[in-house]
KOLVO-80245 format. One record per residue (C-alpha): x, y negated, z negated; residue in three letters. Coordinates in Angstrom, 1 decimal. Layout:
REM residues N
rec u:X v:Y w:Z resn:ALA .
...
//
This chain:
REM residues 332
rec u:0.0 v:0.0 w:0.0 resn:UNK .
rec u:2.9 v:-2.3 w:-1.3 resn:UNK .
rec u:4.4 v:-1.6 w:2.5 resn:UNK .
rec u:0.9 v:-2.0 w:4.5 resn:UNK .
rec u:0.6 v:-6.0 w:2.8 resn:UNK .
rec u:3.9 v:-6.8 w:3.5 resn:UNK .
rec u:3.6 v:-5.9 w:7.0 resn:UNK .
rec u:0.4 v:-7.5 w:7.2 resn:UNK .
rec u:1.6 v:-11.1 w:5.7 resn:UNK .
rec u:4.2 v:-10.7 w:8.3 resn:UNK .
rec u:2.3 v:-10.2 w:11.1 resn:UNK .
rec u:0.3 v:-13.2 w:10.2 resn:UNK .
rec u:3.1 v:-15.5 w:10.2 resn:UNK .
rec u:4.3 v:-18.0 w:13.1 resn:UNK .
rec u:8.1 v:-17.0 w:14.3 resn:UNK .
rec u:10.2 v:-20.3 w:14.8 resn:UNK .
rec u:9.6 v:-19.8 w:18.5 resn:UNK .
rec u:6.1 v:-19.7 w:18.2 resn:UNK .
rec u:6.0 v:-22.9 w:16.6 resn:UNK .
rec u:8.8 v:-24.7 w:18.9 resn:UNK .
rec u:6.2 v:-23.6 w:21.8 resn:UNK .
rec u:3.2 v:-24.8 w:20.2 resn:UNK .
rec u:4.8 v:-28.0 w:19.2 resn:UNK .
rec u:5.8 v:-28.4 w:22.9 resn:UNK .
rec u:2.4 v:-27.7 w:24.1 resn:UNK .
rec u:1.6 v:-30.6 w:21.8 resn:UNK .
rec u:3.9 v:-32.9 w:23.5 resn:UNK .
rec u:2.9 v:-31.9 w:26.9 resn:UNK .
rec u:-0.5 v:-32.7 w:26.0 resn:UNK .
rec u:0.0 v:-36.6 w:24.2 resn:UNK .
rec u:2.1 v:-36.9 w:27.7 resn:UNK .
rec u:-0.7 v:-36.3 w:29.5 resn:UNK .
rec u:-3.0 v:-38.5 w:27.3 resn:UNK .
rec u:-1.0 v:-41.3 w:26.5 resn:UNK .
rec u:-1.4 v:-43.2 w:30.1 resn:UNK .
rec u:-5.1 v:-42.5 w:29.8 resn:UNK .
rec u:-5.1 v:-43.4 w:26.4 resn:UNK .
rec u:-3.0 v:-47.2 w:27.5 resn:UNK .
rec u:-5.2 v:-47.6 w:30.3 resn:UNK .
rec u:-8.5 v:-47.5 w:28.0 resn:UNK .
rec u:-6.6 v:-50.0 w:25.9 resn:UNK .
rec u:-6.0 v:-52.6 w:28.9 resn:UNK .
rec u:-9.3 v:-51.9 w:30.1 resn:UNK .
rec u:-10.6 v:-53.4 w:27.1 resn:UNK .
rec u:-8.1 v:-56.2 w:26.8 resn:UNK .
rec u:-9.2 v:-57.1 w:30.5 resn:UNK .
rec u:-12.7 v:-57.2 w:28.8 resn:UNK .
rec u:-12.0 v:-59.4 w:25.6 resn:UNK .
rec u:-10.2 v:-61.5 w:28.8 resn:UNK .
rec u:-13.1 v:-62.0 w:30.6 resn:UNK .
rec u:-15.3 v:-62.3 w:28.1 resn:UNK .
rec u:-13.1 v:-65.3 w:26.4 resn:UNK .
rec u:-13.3 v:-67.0 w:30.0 resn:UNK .
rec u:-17.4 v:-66.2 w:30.0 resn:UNK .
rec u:-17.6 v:-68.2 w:26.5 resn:UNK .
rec u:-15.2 v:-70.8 w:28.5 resn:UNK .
rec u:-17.2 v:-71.1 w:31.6 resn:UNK .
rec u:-20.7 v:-71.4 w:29.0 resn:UNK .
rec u:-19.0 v:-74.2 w:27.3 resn:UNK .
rec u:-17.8 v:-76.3 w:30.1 resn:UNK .
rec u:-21.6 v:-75.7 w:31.8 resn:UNK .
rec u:-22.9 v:-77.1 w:28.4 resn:UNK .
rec u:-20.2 v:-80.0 w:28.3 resn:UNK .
rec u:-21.5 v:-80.5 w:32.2 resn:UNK .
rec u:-25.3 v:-80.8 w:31.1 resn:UNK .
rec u:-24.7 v:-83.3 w:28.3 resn:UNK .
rec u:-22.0 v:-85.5 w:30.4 resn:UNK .
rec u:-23.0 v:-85.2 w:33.5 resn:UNK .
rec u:-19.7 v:-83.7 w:34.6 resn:UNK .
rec u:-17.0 v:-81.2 w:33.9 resn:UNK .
rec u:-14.9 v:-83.2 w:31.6 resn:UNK .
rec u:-11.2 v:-84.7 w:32.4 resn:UNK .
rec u:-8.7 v:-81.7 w:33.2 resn:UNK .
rec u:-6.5 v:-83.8 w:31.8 resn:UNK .
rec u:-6.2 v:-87.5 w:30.8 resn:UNK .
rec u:-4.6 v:-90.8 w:28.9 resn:UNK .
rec u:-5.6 v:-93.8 w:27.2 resn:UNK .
rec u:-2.3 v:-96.1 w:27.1 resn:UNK .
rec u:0.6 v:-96.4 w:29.7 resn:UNK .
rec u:2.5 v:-96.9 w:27.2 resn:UNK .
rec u:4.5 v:-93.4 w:25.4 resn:UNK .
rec u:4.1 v:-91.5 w:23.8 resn:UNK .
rec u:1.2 v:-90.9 w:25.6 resn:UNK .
rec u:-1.9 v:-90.4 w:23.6 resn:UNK .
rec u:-4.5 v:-88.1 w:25.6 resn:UNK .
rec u:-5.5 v:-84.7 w:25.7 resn:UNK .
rec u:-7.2 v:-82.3 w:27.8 resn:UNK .
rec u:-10.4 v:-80.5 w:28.7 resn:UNK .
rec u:-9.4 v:-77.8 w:26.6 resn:UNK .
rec u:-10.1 v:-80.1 w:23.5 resn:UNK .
rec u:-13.5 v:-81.6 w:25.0 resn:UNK .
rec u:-15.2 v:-78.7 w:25.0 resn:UNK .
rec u:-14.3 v:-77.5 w:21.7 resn:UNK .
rec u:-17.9 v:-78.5 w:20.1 resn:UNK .
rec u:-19.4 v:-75.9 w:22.9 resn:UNK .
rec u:-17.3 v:-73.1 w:21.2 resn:UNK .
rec u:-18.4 v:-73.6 w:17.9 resn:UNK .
rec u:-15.6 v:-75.8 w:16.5 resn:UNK .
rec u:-17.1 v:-78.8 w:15.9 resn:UNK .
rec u:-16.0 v:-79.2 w:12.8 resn:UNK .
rec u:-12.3 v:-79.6 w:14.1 resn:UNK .
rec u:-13.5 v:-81.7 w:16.9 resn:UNK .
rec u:-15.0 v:-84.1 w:14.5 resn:UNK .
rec u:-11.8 v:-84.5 w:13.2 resn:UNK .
rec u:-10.0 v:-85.1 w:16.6 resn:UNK .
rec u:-8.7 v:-88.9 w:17.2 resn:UNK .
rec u:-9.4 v:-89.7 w:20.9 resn:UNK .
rec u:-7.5 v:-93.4 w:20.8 resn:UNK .
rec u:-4.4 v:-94.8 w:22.3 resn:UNK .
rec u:-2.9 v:-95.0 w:18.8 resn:UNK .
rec u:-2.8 v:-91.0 w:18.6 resn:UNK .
rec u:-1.6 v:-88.4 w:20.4 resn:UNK .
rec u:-2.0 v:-85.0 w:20.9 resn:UNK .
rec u:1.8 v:-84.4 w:21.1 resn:UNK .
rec u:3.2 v:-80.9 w:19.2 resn:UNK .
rec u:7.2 v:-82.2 w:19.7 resn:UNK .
rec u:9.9 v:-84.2 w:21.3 resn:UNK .
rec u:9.1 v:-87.6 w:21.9 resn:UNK .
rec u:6.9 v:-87.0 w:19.0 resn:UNK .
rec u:9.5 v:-86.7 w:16.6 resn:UNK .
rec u:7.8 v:-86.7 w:12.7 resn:UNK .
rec u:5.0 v:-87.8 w:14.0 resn:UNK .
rec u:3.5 v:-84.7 w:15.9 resn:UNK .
rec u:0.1 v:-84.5 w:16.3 resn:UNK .
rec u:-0.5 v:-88.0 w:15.3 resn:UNK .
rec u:-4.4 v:-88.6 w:14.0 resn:UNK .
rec u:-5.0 v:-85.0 w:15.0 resn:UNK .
rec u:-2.8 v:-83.0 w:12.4 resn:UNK .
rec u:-6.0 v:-80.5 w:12.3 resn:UNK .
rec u:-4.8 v:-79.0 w:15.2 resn:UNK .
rec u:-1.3 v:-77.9 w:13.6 resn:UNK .
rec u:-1.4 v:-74.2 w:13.3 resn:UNK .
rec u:-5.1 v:-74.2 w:14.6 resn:UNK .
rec u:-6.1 v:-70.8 w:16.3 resn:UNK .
rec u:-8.5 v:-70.2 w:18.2 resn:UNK .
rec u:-9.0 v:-66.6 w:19.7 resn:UNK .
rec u:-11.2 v:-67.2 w:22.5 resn:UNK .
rec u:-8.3 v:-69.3 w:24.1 resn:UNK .
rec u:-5.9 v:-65.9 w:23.7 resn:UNK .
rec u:-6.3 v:-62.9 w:26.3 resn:UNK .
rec u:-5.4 v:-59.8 w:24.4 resn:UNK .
rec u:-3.1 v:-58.8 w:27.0 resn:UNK .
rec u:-0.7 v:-61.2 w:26.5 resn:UNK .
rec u:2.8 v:-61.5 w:24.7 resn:UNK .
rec u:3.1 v:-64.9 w:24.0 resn:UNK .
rec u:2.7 v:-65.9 w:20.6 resn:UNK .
rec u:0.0 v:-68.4 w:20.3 resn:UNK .
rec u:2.8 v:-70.2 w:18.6 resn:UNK .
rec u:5.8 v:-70.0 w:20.9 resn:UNK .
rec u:8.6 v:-72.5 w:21.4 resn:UNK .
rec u:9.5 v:-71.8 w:24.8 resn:UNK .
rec u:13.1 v:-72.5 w:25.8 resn:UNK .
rec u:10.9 v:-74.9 w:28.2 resn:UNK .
rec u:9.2 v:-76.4 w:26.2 resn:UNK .
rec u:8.9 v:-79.4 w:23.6 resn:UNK .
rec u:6.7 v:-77.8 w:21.0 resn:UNK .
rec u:7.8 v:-77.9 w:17.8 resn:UNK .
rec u:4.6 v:-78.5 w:16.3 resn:UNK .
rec u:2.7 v:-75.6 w:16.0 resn:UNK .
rec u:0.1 v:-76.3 w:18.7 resn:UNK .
rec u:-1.3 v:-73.3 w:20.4 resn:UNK .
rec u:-0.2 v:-72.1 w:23.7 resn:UNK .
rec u:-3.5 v:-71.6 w:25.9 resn:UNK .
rec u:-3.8 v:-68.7 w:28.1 resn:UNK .
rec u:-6.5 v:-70.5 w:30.4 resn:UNK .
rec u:-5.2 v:-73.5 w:32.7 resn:UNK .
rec u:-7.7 v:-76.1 w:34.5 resn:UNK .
rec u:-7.6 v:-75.9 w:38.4 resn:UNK .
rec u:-6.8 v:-79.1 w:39.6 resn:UNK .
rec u:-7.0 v:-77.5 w:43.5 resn:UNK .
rec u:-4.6 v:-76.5 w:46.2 resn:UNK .
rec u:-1.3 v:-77.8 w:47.2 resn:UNK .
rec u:-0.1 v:-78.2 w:50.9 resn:UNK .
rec u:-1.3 v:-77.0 w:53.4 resn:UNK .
rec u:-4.6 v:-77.2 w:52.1 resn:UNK .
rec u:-7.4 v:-75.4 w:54.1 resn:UNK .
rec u:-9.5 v:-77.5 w:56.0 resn:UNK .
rec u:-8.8 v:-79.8 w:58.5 resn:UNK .
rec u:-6.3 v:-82.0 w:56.8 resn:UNK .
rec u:-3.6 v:-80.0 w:55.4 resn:UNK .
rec u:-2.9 v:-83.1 w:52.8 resn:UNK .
rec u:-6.5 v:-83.9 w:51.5 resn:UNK .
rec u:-6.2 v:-84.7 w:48.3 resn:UNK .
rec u:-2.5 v:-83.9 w:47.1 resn:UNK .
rec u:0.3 v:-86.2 w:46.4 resn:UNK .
rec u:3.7 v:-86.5 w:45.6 resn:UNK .
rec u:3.9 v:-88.1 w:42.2 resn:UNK .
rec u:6.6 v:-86.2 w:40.8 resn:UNK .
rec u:7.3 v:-83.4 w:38.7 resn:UNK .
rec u:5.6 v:-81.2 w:41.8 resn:UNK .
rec u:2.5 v:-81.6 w:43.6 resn:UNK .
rec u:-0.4 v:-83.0 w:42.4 resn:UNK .
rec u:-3.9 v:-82.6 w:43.6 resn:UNK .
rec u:-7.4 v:-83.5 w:42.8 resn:UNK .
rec u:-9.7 v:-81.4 w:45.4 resn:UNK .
rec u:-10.3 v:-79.1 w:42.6 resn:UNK .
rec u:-12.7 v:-79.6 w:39.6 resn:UNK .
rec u:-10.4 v:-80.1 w:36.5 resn:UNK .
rec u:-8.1 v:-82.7 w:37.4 resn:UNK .
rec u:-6.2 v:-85.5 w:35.9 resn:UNK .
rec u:-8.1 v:-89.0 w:34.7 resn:UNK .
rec u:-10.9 v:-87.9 w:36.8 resn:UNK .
rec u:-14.3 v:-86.1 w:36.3 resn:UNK .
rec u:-16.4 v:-84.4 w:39.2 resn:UNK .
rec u:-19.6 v:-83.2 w:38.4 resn:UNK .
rec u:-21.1 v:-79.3 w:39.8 resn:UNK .
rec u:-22.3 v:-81.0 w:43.1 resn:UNK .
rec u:-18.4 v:-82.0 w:44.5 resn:UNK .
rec u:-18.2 v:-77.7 w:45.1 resn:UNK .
rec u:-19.3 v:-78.7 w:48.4 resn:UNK .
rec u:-18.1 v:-75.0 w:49.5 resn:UNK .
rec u:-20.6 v:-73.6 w:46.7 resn:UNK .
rec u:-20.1 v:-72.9 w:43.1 resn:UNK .
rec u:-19.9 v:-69.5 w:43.1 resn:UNK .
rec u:-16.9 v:-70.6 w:45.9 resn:UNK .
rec u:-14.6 v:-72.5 w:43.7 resn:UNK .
rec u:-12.2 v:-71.9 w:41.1 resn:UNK .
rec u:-12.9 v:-73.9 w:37.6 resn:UNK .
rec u:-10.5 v:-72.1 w:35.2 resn:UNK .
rec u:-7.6 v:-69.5 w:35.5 resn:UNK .
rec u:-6.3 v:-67.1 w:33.2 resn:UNK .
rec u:-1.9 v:-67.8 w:32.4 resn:UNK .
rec u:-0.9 v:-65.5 w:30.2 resn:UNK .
rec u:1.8 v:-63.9 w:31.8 resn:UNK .
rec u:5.4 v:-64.5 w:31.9 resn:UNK .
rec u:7.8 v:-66.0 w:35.0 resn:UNK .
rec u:10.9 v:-64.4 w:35.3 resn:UNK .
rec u:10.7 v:-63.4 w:31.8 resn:UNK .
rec u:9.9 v:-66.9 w:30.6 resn:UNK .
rec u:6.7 v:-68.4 w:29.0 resn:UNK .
rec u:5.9 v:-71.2 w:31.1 resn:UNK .
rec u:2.7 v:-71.9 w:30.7 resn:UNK .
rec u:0.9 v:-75.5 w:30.7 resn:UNK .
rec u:1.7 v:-75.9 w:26.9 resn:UNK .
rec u:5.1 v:-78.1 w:27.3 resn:UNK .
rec u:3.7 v:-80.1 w:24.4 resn:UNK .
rec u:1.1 v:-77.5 w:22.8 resn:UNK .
rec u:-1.9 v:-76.6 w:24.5 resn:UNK .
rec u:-3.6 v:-80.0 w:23.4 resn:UNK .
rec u:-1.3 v:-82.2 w:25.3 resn:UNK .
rec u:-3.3 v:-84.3 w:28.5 resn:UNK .
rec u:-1.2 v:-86.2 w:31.2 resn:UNK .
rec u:1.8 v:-89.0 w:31.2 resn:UNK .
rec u:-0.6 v:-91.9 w:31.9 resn:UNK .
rec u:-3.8 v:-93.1 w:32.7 resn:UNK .
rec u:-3.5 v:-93.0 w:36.5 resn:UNK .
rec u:-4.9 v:-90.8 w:39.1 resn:UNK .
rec u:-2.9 v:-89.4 w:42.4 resn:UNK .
rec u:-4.3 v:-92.2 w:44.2 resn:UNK .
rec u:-4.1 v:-94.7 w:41.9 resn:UNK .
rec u:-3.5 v:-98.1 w:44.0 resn:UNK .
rec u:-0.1 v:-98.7 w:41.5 resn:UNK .
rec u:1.0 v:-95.6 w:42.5 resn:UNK .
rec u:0.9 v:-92.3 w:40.4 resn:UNK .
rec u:4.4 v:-92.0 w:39.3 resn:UNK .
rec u:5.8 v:-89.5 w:36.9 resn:UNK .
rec u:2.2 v:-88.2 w:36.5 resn:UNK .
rec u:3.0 v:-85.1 w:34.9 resn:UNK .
rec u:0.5 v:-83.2 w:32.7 resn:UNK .
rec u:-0.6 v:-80.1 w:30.2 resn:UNK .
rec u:-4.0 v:-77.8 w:30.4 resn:UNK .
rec u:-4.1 v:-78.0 w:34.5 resn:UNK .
rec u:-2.3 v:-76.8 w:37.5 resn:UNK .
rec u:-2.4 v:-77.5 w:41.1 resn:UNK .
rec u:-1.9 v:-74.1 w:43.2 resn:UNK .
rec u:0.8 v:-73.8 w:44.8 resn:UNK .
rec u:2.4 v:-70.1 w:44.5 resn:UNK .
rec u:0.9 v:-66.8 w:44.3 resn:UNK .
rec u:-0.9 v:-65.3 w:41.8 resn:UNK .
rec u:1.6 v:-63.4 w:39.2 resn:UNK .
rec u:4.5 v:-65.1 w:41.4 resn:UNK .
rec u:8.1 v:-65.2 w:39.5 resn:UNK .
rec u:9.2 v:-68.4 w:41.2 resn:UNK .
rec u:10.9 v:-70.5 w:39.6 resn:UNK .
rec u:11.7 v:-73.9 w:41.0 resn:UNK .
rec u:11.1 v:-77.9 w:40.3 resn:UNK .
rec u:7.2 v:-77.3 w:40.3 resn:UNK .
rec u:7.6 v:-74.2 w:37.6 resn:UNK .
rec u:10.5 v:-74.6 w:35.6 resn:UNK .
rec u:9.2 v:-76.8 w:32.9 resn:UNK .
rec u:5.6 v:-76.5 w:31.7 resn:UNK .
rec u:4.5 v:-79.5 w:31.9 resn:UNK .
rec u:5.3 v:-80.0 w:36.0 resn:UNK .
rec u:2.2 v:-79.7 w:38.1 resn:UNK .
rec u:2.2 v:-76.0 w:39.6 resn:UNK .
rec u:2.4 v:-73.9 w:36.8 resn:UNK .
rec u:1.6 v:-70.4 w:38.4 resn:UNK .
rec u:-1.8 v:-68.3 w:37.7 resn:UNK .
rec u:-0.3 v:-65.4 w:36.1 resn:UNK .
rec u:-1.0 v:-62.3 w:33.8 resn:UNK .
rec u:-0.5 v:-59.5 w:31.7 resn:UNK .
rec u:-3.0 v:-57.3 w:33.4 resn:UNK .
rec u:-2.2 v:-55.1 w:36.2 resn:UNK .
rec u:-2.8 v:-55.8 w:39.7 resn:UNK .
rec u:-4.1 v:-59.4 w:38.9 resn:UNK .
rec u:-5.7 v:-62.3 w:37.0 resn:UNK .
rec u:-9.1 v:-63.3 w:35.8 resn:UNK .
rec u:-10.7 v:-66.2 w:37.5 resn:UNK .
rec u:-14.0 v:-68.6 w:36.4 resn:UNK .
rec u:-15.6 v:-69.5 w:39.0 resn:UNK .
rec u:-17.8 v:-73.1 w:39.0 resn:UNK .
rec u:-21.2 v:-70.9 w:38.7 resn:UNK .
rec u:-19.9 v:-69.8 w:35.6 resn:UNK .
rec u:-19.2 v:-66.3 w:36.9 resn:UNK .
rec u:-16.2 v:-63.9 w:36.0 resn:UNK .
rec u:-13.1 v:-62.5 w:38.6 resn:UNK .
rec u:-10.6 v:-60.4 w:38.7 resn:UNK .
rec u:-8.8 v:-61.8 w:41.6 resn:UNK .
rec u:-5.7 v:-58.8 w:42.9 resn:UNK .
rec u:-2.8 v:-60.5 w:43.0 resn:UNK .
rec u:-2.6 v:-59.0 w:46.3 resn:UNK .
rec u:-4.7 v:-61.8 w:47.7 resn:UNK .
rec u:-3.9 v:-63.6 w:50.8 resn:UNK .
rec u:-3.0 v:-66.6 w:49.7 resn:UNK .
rec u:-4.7 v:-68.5 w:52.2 resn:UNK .
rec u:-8.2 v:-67.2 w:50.9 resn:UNK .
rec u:-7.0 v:-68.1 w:47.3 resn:UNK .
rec u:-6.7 v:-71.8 w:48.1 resn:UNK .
rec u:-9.7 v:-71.8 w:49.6 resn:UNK .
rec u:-10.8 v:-70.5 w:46.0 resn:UNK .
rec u:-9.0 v:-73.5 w:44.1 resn:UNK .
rec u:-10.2 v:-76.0 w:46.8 resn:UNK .
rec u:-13.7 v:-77.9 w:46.3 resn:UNK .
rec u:-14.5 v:-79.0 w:49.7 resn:UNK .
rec u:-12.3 v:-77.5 w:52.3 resn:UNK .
rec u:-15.5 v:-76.3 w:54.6 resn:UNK .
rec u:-14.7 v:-72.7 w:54.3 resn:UNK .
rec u:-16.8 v:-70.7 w:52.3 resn:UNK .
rec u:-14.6 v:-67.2 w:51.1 resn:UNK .
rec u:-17.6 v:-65.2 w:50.9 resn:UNK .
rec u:-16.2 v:-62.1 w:49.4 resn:UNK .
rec u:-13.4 v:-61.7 w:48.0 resn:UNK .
//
C-alpha cells in the first residue's frame, strides 16, 4: 500500500519539463494576445479623442449661437508686449463647464496669458487661475506629451497646459481655387492665412463655409510628436493668442504676427518636417499630427467627427482646411 501512494503522488506531479512547456504555451498565447489586447486599448483612446473634439465642436456651436460667430482663433488687445491676448481655446471654456475659471480670466491689455519668457515673474498676469489648470477634455489619451511639458521649443515655464487640439486658420499656398494666394500672407514666422474659420483678430460666423459645413475643417487634433519633438501651438502654454492686434491684411502691414491655439496648413498630416514654419511653436504651420495610427481626428464646422488617414492627398486636405475655395470634397 505504502508503494501504491507513493507511485500515485508521483504520477500526479508535473516534471520540470512539463511545466517549462506549459509555461511556454503561456507565452505563446499573451504573444498572440497582447497586439489585440494594444489595439482595443488605442481603439478606445481614439474614442475618448473623438469624443473630447465632440464636446469641443458642441461648445464652439454654443459660443456661435450666443456670439453670432465662432470666436477669435486667436487674438490681442495692445501692440505693445508683452502681448496680452489669448485664444479660442479660453472663449469657450464657459461651454465646457468651467465657468467658474472663466469668470476668473482677465481679458484686458494690462494682462496676459503668457506661461514664460518675456513674461519673466510675471507669468500669467491677471490669470494665475490657469497655472497648473487641467483640463481633460483638451488631452487625447493617446498622446505622450505631458500636459505640462517645457519643450526644448518652447517658452513655458509657467505651468500652462499644452492643448492637443489646434484652430484651423486655412490653407497655405497653393490654395485650391482659383487663386492660389487667396487669403494667405507673408507676415513672418511662416505663412499666415485666414480662409479658414479660427483665425487670428478675426471672427467668421457658420455662413463664410461657403463650401458647406460638413466641408470645412474647424479644429484639428496635435498631439503627436515631430521628429521626436513636441511642437505643438503651446510656445507660451496653451492659453497664449497672437503677437498683436492686426490681421494678415491689416493696411499697416501684419508684421511679426505670430501666434498660439491655431495653424495655417501647410504640411501633411503626421508630417516630421521640420523647417522655419515648424520649428518653434509659436510659427504659423504647426503640423496636424497624432498619436493614433494611420491618422488624425478632425472637427468639422457641422460639428461632426473625422478620422482623416494620414494618407490623404493633400490637395483634398486643403480643400478640407479651406472655407470657400469652390470645391466641395464630398467624401473623403
Amino acid at each position: 500500500m505504502r508503494s501504491s501512494a507513493m507511485s500515485y503522488r508521483h504520477r500526479g506531479a508535473f516534471t520540470l519539463v512539463e511545466l517549462l512547456v506549459v509555461i511556454a504555451i503561456i507565452g505563446v498565447l499573451v504573444a498572440l494576445l497582447l497586439p489585440a489586447v494594444q489595439a482595443a486599448r488605442e481603439a478606445a483612446r481614439r474614442m475618448q479623442c473623438s469624443n473630447n473634439l465632440k464636446q469641443i465642436g458642441i461648445a464652439l456651436h454654443n459660443y456661435h449661437d450666443i456670439h453670432k460667430s465662432f470666436p477669435y482663433g486667436a487674438f490681442n488687445l495692445r501692440e505693445t508686449w508683452p502681448s496680452s491676448g489669448s485664444n479660442w481655446r479660453a472663449l469657450i471654456l464657459p461651454f465646457l463647464e468651467q465657468n467658474a475659471v472663466h469668470s476668473q480670466l482677465s481679458f484686458t491689455a494690462d494682462s496676459h496669458f503668457m506661461a514664460g519668457g518675456a513674461a519673466g515673474s510675471d507669468a500669467l498676469q491677471g490669470n494665475e487661475v490657469l497655472r497648473g489648470f487641467r483640463l481633460d477634455t483638451y488631452l487625447c489619451p493617446s498622446s505622450t506629451i505631458d500636459p505640462f511639458d517645457i519643450a526644448p521649443v518652447s517658452n513655458n515655464d509657467g505651468s500652462a497646459m499644452n492643448i492637443h487640439y489646434v484652430g484651423v486658420q486655412g490653407a497655405a499656398p497653393p490654395v485650391p481655387g482659383a487663386d492660389p494666394n487667396r487669403g494667405t500672407n507673408n507676415c513672418s514666422q511662416g505663412t499666415s492665412c485666414n480662409n479658414g474659420l479660427l483665425v487670428a483678430n478675426e471672427t467668421f460666423r457658420m455662413s463664410d463655409a461657403t463650401d458647406g459645413t460638413s466641408n470645412t475643417m474647424l479644429v484639428s487634433e496635435q498631439s503627436g510628436l515631430v521628429d521626436g519633438v513636441n511642437r505643438t501651438s503651446n510656445y507660451y502654454g496653451g492659453w497664449y493668442g497672437s503677437r498683436h492686434p492686426r490681421t494678415i491684411n491689416d493696411p499697416n502691414g501684419c508684421s511679426d504676427l505670430w501666434q498660439t491655439g491655431t495653424s495655417c496648413l501647410a504640411h501633411a498630416l503626421n508630417s516630421n518636417v521640420v523647417d522655419s514654419g515648424t520649428e518653434r511653436m509659436y510659427r504659423n504651420n504647426t503640423i496636424y499630427n497624432s498619436q493614433h495610427p494611420g491618422g488624425v481626428n478632425v472637427l468639422l464646422a457641422d460639428a461632426s467627427i473625422q478620422f482623416i488617414a494620414e494618407t490623404i492627398d493633400f490637395v483634398t486636405l486643403k480643400r478640407l482646411a479651406c472655407r470657400y475655395d469652390g470645391e466641395p470634397v464630398g467624401s473623403f
